[in-house]
C-alpha positions as CSV (number, residue, x, y, z in Angstrom):
1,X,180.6,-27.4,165.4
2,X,183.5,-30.3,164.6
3,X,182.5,-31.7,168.5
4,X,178.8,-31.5,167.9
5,X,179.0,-33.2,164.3
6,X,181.4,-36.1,166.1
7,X,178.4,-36.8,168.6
8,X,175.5,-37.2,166.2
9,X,175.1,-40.9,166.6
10,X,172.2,-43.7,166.4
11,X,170.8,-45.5,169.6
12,X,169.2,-48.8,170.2
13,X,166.3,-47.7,172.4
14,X,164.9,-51.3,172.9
15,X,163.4,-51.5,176.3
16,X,165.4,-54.3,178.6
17,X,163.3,-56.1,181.2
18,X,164.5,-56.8,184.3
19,X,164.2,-60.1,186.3
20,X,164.2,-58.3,189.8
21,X,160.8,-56.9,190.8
22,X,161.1,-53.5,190.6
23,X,160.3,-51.5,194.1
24,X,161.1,-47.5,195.2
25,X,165.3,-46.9,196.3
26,X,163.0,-45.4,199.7
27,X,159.9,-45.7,200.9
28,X,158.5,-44.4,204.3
29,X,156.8,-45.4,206.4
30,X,158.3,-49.2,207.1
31,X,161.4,-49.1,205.0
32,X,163.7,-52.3,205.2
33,X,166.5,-50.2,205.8
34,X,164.8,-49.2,209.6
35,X,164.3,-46.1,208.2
36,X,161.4,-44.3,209.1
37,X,159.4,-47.3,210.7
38,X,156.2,-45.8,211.2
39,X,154.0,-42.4,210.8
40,X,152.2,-43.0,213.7
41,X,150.5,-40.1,215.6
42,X,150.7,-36.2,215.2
43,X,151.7,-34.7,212.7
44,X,154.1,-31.5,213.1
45,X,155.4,-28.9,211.0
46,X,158.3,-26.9,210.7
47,X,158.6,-23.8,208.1
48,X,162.0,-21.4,207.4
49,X,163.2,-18.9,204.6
50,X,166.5,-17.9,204.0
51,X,167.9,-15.4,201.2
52,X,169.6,-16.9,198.4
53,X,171.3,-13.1,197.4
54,X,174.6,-14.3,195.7
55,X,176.7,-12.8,199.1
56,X,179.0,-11.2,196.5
57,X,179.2,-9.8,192.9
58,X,180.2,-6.9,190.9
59,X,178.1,-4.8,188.9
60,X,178.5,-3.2,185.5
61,X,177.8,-0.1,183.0
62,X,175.8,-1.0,180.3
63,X,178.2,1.5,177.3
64,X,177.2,0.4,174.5
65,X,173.1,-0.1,175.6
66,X,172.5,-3.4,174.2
67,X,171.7,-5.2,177.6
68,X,175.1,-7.6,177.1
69,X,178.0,-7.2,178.5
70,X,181.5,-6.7,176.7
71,X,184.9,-7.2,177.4
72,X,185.7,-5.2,174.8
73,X,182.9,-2.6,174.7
74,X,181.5,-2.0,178.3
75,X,183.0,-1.4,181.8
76,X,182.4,-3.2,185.2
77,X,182.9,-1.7,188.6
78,X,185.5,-3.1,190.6
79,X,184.5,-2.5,193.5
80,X,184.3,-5.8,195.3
81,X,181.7,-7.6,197.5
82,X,180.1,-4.8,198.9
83,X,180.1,-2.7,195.3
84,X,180.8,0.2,197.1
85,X,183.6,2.2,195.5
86,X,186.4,4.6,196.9
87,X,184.0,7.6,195.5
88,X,181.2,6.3,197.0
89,X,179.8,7.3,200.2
90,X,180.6,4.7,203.1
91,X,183.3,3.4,201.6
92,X,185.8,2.5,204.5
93,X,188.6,0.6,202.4
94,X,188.8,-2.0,199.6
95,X,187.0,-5.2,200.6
96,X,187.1,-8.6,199.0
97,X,187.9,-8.4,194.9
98,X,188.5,-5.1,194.9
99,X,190.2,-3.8,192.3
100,X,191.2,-6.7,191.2
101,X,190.8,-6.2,187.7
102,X,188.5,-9.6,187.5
103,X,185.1,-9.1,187.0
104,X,182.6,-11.1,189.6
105,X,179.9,-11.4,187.7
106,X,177.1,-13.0,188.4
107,X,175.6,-14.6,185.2
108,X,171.4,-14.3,184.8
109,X,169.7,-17.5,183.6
110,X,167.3,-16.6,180.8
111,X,167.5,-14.8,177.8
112,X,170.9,-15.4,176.3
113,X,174.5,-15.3,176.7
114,X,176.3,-12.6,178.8
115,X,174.0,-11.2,180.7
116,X,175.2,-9.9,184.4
117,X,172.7,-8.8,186.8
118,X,173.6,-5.4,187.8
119,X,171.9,-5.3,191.4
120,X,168.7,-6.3,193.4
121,X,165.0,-6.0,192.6
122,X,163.7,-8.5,195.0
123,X,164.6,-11.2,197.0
124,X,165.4,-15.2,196.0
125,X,164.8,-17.7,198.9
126,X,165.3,-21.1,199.9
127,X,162.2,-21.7,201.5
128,X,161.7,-25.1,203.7
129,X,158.8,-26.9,204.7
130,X,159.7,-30.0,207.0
131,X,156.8,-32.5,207.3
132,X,157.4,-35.2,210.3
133,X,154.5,-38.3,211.6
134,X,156.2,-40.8,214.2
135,X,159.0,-41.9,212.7
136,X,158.6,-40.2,208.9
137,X,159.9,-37.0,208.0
138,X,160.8,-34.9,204.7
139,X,161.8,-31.5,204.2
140,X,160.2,-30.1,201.2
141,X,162.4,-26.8,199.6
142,X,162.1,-24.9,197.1
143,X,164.0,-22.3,195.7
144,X,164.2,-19.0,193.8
145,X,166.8,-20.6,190.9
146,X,166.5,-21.8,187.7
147,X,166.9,-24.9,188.5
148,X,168.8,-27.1,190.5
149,X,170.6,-30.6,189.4
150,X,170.3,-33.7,191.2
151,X,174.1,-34.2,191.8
152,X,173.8,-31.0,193.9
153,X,170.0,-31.9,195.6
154,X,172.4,-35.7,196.7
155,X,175.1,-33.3,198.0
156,X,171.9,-31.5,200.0
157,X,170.7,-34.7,201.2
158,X,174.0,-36.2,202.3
159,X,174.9,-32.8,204.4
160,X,171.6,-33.0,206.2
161,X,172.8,-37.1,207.1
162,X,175.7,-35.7,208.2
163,X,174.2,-32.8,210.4
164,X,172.3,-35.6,212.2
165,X,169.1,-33.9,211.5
166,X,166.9,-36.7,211.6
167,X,165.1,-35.9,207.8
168,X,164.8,-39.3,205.8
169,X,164.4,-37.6,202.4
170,X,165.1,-34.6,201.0
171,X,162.6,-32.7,198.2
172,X,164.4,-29.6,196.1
173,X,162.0,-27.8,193.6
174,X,163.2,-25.2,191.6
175,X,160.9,-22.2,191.3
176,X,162.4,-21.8,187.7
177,X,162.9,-18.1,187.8
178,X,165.0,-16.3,184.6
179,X,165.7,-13.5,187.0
180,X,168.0,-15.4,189.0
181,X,171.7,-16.6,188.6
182,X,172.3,-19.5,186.0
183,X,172.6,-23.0,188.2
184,X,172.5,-25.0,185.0
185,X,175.3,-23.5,182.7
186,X,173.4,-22.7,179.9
187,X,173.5,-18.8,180.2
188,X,177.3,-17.9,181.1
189,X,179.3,-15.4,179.2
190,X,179.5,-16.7,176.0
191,X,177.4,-20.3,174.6
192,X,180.8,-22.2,175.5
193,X,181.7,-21.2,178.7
194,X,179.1,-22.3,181.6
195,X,177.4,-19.7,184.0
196,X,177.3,-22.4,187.0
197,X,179.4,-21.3,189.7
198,X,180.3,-24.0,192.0
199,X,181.4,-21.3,194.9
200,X,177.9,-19.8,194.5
201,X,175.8,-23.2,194.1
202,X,178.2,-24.4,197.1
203,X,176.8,-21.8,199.3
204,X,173.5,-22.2,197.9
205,X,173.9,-26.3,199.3
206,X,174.7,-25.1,202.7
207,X,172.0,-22.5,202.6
208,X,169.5,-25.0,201.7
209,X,170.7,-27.5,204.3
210,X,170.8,-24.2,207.0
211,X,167.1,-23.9,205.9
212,X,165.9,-27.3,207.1
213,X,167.7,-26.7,210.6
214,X,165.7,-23.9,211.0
215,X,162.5,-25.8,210.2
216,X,163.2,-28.5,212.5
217,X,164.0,-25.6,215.4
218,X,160.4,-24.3,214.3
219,X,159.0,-27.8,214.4
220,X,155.2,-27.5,215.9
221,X,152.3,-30.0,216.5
222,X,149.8,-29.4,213.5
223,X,146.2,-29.3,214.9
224,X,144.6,-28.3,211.6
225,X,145.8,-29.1,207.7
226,X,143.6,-27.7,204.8
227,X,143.8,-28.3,200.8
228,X,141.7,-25.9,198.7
229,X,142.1,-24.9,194.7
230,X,141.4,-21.9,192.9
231,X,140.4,-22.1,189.1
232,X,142.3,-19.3,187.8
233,X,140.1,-19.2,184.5
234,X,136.9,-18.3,186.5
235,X,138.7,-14.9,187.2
236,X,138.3,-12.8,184.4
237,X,135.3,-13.6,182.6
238,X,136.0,-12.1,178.8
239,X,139.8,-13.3,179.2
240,X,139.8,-16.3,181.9
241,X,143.3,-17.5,182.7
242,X,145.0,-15.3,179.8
243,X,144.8,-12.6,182.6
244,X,147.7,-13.9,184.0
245,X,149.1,-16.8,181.7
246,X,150.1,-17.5,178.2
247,X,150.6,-21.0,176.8
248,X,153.2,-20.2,173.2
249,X,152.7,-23.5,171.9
250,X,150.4,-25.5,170.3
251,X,148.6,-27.6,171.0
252,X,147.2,-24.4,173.6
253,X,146.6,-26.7,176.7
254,X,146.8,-24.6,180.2
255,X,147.4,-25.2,183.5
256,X,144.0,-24.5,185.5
257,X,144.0,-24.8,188.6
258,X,146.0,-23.6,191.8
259,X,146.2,-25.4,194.7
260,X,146.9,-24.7,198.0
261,X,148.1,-26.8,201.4
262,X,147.8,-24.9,205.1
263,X,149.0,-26.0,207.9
264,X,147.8,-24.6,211.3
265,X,149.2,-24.6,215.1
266,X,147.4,-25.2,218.0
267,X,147.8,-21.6,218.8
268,X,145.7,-21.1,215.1
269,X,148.7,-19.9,213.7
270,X,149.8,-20.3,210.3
271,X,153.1,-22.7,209.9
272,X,153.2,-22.3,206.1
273,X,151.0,-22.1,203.2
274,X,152.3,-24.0,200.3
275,X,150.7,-22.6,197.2
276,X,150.9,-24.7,193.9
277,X,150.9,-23.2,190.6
278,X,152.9,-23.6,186.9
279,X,153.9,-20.9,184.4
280,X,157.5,-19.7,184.1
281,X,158.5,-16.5,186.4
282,X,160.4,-14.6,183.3
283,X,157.7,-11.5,183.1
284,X,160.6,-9.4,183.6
285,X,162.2,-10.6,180.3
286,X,165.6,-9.6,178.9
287,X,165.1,-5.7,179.7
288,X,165.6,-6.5,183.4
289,X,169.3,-6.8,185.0
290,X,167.6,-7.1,189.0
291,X,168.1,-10.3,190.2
292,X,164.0,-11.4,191.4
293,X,162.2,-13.9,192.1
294,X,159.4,-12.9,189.3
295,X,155.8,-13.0,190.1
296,X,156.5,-15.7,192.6
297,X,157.7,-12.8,195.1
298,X,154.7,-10.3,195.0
299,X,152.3,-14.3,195.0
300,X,154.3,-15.5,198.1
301,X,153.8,-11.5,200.0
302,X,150.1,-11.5,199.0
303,X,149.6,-14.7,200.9
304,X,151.5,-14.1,204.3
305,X,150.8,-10.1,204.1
306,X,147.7,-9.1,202.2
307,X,147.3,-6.8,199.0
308,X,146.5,-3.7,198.4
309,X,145.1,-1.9,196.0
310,X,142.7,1.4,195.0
311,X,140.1,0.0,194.4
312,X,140.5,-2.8,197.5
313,X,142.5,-4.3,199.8
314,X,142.8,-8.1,201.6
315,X,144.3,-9.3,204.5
316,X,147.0,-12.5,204.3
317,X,147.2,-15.3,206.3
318,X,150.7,-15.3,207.9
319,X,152.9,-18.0,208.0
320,X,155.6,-19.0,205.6
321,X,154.6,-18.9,202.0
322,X,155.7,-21.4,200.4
323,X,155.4,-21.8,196.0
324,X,156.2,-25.2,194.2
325,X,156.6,-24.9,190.5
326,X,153.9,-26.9,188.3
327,X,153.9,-27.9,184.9
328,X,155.3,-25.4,182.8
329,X,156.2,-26.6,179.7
330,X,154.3,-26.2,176.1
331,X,154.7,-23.4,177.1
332,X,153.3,-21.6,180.4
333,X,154.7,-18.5,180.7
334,X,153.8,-14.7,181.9
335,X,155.6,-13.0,178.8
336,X,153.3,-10.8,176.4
337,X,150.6,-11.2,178.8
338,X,148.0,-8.3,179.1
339,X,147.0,-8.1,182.8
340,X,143.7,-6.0,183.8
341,X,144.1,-5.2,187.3
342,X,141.2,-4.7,189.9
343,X,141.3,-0.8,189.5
344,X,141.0,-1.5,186.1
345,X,144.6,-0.8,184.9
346,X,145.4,-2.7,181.5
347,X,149.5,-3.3,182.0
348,X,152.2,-4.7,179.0
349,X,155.3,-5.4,179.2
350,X,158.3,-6.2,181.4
351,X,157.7,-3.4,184.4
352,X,158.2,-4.9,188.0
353,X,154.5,-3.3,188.4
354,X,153.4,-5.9,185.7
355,X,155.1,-8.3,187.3
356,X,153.9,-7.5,191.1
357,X,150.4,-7.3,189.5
358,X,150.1,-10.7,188.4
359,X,152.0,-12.2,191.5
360,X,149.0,-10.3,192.9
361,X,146.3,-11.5,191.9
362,X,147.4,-15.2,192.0
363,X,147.9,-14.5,195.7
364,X,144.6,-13.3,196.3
365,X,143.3,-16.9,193.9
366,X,145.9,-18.5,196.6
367,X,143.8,-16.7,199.8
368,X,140.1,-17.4,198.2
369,X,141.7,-21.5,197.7
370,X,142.8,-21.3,201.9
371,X,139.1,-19.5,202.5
372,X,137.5,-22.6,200.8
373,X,139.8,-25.3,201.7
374,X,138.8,-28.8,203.3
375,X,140.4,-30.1,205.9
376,X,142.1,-33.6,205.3
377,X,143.4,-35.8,208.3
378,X,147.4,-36.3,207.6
379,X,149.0,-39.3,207.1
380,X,152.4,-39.1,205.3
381,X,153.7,-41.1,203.8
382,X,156.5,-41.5,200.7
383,X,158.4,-43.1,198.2
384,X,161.5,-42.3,196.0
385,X,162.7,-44.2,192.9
386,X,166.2,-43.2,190.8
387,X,166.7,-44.1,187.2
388,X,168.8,-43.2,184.4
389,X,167.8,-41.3,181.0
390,X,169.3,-41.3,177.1
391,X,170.5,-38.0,176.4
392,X,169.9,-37.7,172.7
393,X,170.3,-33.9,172.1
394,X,173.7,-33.3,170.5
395,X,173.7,-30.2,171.8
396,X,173.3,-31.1,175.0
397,X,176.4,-33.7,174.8
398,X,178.6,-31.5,173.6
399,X,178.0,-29.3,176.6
400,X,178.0,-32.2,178.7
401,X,181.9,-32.7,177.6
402,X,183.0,-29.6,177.4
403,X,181.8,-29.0,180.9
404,X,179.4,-26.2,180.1
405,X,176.8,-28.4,181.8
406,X,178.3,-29.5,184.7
407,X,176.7,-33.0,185.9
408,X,177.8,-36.7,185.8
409,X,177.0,-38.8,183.0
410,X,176.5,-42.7,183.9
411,X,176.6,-46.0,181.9
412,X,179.4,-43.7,179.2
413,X,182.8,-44.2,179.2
414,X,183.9,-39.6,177.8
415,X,187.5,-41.1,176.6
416,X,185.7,-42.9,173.3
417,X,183.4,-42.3,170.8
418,X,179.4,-41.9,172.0
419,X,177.8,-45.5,170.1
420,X,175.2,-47.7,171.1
421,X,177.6,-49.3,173.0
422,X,178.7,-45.9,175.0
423,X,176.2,-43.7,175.2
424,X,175.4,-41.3,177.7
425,X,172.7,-41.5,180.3
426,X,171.6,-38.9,183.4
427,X,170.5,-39.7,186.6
428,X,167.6,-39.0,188.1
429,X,165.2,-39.0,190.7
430,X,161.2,-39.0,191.2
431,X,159.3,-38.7,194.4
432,X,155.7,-39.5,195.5
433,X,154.3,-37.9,198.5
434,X,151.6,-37.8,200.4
435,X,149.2,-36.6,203.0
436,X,146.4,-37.7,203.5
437,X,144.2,-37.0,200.4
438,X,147.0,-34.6,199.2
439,X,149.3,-36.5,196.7
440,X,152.8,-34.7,195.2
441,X,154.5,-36.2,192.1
442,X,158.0,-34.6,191.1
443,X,159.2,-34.5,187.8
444,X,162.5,-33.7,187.4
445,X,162.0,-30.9,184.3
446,X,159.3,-28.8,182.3
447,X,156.2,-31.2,181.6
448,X,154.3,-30.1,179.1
449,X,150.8,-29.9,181.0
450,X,148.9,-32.3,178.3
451,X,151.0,-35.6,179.3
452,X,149.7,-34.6,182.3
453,X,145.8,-33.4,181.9
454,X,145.1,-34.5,177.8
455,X,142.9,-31.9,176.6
456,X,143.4,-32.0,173.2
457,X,139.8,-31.8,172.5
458,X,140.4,-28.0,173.0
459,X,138.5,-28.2,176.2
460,X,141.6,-27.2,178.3
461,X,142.8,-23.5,176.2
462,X,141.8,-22.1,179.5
463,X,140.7,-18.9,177.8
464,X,138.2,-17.8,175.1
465,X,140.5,-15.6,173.3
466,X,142.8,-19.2,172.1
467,X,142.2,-22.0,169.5
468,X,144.2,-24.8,170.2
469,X,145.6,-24.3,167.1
470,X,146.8,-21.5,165.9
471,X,145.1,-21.1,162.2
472,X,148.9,-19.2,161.3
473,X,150.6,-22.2,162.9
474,X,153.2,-23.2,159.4
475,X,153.4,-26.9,160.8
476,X,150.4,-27.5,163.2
477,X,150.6,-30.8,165.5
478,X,148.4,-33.6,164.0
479,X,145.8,-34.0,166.9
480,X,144.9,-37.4,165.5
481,X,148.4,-38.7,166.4
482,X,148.0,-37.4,170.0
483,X,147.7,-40.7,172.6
484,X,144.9,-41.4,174.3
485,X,144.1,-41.3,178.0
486,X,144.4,-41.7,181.0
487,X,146.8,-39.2,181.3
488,X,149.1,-38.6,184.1
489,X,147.1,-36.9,186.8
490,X,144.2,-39.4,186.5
491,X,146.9,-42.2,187.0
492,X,147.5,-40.1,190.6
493,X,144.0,-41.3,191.7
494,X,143.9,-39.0,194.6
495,X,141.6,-36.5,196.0
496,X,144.1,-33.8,195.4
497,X,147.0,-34.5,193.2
498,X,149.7,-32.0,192.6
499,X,152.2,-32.6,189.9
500,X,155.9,-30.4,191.1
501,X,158.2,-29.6,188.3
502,X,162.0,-28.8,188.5
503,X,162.0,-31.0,191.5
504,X,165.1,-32.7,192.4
505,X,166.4,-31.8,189.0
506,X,166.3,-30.1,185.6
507,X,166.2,-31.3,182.7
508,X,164.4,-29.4,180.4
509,X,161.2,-29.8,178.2
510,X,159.2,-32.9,178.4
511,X,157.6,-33.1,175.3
512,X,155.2,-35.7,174.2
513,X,156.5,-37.5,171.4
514,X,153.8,-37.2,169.2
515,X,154.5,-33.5,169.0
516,X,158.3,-33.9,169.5
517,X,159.6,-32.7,165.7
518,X,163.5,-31.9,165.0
519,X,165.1,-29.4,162.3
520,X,165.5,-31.3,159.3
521,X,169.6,-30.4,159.2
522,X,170.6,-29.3,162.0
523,X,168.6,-31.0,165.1
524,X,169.0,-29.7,168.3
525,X,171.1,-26.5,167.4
526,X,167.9,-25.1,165.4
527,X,164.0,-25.4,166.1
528,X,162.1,-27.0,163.5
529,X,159.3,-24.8,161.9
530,X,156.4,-24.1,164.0
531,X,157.3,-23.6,167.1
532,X,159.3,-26.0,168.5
533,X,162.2,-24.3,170.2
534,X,161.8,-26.6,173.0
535,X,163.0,-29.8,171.4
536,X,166.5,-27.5,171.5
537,X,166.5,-27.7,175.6
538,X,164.8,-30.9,175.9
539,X,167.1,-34.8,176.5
540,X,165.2,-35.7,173.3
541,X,162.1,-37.9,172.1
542,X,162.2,-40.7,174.6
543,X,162.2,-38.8,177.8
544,X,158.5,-37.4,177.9
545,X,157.5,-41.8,178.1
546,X,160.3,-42.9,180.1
547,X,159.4,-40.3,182.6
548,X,155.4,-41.5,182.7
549,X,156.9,-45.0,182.7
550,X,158.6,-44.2,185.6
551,X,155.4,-42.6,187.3
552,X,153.3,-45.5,186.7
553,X,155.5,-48.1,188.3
554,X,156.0,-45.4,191.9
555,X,151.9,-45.2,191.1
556,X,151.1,-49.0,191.0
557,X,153.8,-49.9,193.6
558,X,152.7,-51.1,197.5
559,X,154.5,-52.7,200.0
């Protein structure tokens, strides 16, 4: 606590103007670098997936039952890499950190402190896309983590310079699963010491960079590409999108709608199906100890292989399928959700069949959006812009210093005292891409979904069973305060418009600052009443304008 009380600290947040014009670090095609000089002609497609299965940890016995593991009060299995024991059947000899005595653990992100994943429910995958027109290309990955910080998405994109590979920018989008190893830090053994391994997260880097050599080997001329949506409230007509999503916070503003890209050979052959949705994949909650990708695995095997159930049964549509995480802060999330199936199976709780049921039937939303898709005529194009953000949450400072949260800070000298004069800013990145009438925009965190879509006319709850406010809420928002629009996807301006969270980064909740309240003590290290746990995980008040600000000038930019 004596660090954390050393950093609290005041900040001059006056905006500085800047006598250059401002233009993207990239922007493709005609780039002044001679960088991708044109798009011109076909466009082709490449698509790969590769398992992100830490290639070595040790699991654990659970003594005393409470789901966290102890030094002091539960056992591991030392057993090394393969976790097969000398008792076990197959074993042939001791293999890599076997027997030991150190316990390679593999620390889950979500839920708490010291929590090791015990073994394998389903798989996590870095799963590539690689778009290329003439002389323009980008490889768009994402993968089954928690997240993913920009100083390891610049080590990605300065591998794949090195390998030659011909990509002139690099997307990473985090999938955002709490099933999966921590990336970030925030979830290791105890709240001081970080759960980011760099061996694992090294391996991760050259798995990702592995990944879009495969999709460049797979490279194909695309003869069709088709955009479709889904509105996942039309689905269940006494529930609509509460079928399958909760939002925890007021004001209740939803995501809607799921969108979808396919891209298809000349051989009418699926490439890949990129399916766009946002809630967090943590249905499993803190009973499970299987390292999953959440929902996002049984969505991803409904759309390349079909489902199947009593009552009916669908075929998929092949290809590599291919999710990128939405907006899902505020908070959109599959926990305490009731889900009626289609043979009329009501299912609670944290059960992989929960799980697989909701992945499910956002699939089959995913299949009727490719059914009812348009086709657009590519043209790609892109631009990429970095900039630096205040990090006003103590609590994330202190973890910043004491390397819990392993990053670079910039315009901060760490040898003196955080001031006005020295205070500490991340890097960041944003991206704008498109395709034709397709148009991505990264964020690099959680957007809550009204900076984007407004709503707060209650129009957006996405289900009848929600208010927008809850009448028990102790310390409602104050609607009244709430800005005005146009919000951010009307800014986008494009046919289709797709907003991609946990892309190239993440940092946290993006909260607009109307609604951004602190405890009245202890800020940052407690929620204030009402809900607002996410001001603890969020870079504080300025970030949720900074960020639009930052959108509108990639948005309003031309050549």
């Amino acid at each position: 606590m004596t660090l954390l009380t050393l950093l609290i600290a005041c900040k001059d947040d006056t905006p500085t103007d800047s006598a250059e014009p401002w233009a993207p670090d990239l922007y493709c095609p005609g780039d002044p670098s001679g960088a991708c000089a044109d798009a011109d002609g076909t466009l082709s497609a490449g698509a790969s997936n590769r398992t992100l299965i830490p290639p070595c940890f040790e699991t654990w016995e659970d003594v005393d039952g409470n789901g966290t593991w102890s030094s002091s009060a539960d056992g591991f299995l030392d057993c090394g890499c393969d976790q097969i024991c000398p008792d076990d059947e197959g074993w042939t000899g001791a293999d890599e950190g076997e027997g030991d005595g150190e316990f390679a653990a593999v620390w889950m992100a979500g839920f708490g402190n010291g929590h090791p994943a015990r073994g394998v429910g389903d798989d996590l995958s870095a799963r590539t896309l690689v778009l290329r027109q003439g002389g323009t290309s980008v490889a768009i990955v994402s993968v089954d983590l928690v997240g993913f910080f920009n100083d390891d998405v610049i080590a990605v994109r300065e591998a794949v310079a090195a390998e030659g590979l011909e990509i002139d920018h690099v997307l990473i989008s985090a999938t955002h699963t709490h099933e999966g190893p921590d990336t970030v830090g925030l979830w290791g053994r105890t709240v001081t010491k970080s759960g980011y391994d760099p061996e694992y997260v090294g391996w991760v880097r050259d798995e990702i960079v592995a990944g879009i050599r495969d999709a460049v080997a797979d490279e194909r001329a695309v003869s069709t590409a088709r955009v479709g949506s889904a509105d996942v409230r039309t689905y269940d007509e006494v529930k609509g999108s509460a079928n399958v999503l909760r939002d925890t916070r007021d004001p209740v503003v939803a995501v809607w709608e799921l969108g979808t890209l396919q891209l298809i050979d000349e051989d009418q052959a699926t490439i890949a199906t990129v399916i766009h949705w946002g809630s967090h994949p943590e249905t499993l909650s803190d009973d499970n100890d299987l390292l999953s990708a959440d929902f996002v695995h049984s969505l991803r095997e409904t759309v390349e292989s079909g489902a199947e159930w009593d009552s009916r049964s669908r075929e998929g549509v092949g290809g590599t399928a291919i999710y990128l995480q939405g907006m899902v802060g505020g908070m959109m999330t599959t926990l305490r959700v009731e889900t009626t199936t289609p043979d009329g199976d009501v299912l609670t709780g944290s059960s992989f069949e929960h799980t697989y049921a909701i992945g499910t039937l956002l699939g089959e939303m995913a299949l009727d959006a490719v059914d009812s898709a348009a086709t657009i005529e590519p043209d790609l194009s892109l631009a990429h812009t970095r900039f630096d953000l205040p990090v006003d949450n103590i609590a994330f400072q202190a973890m910043f210093k004491i390397g819990v949260l392993p990053r670079t800070l910039y315009n901060y000298d760490p040898d003196e005292d955080i001031t006005d004069d020295n205070w500490p800013d991340v890097r960041t990145d944003m991206d704008l891409i498109s395709l034709g009438d397709l148009t991505l925009l990264t964020i690099p965190g959680e957007l809550f979904p009204e900076v984007a879509l407004g709503g707060y006319d209650g129009s957006l709850t996405g289900s009848p069973l929600y208010d927008i406010v809850k009448d028990d809420n102790p310390n409602p928002p104050d609607l009244d305060q709430a800005p005005e629009g146009p919000y951010l996807l009307e800014t986008i301006g494009a046919p289709d418009a797709w907003i991609v969270g946990l892309a190239n980064d993440e940092l946290g909740y993006i909260i607009p600052e109307f609604n951004f309240e602190l405890h009245d003590t202890i800020p940052y290290l407690d929620e204030a009443e009402g809900d607002h746990y996410e001001e603890t995980n969020s870079l504080g008040p300025q970030t949720a304008g900074l960020v639009t600000e930052q959108a509108d000038r990639l948005l309003s930019w031309s050549p």
